[in-house]
N, C-alpha and C positions, 0 to 999 in steps of 0.2 A: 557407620551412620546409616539410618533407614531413609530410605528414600522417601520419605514423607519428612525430613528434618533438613532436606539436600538443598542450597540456594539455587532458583531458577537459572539454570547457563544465557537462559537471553538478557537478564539485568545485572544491574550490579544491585550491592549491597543496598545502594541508597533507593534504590527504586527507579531509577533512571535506564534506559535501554543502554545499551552498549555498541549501538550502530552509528554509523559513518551519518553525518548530517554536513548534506550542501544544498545549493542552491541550484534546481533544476536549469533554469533559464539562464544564468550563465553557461552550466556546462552544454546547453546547447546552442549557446551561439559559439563556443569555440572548435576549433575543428577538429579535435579528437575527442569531444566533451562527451559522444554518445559509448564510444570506444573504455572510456575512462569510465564510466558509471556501470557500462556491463562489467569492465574486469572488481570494480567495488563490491558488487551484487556479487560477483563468482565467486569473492574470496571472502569478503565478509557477511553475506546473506541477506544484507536488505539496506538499504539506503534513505535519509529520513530526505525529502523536501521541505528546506526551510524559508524559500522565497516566496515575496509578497502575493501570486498568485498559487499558492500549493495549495488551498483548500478547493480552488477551482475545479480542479478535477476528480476531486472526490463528489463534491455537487452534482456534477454531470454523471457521474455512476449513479450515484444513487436516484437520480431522475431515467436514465434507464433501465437500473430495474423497479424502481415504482413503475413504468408503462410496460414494461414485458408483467409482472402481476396483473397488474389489470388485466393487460390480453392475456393472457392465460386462463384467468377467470374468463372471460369473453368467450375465450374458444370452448371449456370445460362445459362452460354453462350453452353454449349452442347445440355440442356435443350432446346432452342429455337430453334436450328437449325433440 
């Protein structure tokens, strides 16, 4: 089979990912929860957050790199002039 026919190794058939899904904020208030989520990450490559605040911190990324853009521009554009 050519690899342009091969199904992607990170989903399944149906379209759906093939990773581990928990809940961040439980496993860090338990006291191996961070221990546990590194060894998930090690063995199976990436781990979904499915608790009620898991979009949170994607907002907060992408609010610092929308300000790191900015200043970039800021400094490029200082730069020049």
């Amino acid at each position: 089979m050519s690899d342009r026919h091969k199904p992607h190794l990170g989903r399944a058939n149906n379209g759906d990912r093939r990773v581990k899904a928990e809940d961040f904020d439980d496993k860090r208030d338990d006291v191996n929860g961070a221990e546990l989520v590194a060894d998930d990450v090690r063995l199976g490559g990436a781990v979904i957050d499915t608790g009620p605040h898991a979009g949170e911190r994607g907002e907060q990324i992408q609010r610092l790199v929308d300000t790191n853009r900015e200043n970039v521009v800021r400094v490029v554009a200082d730069d020049v002039t």
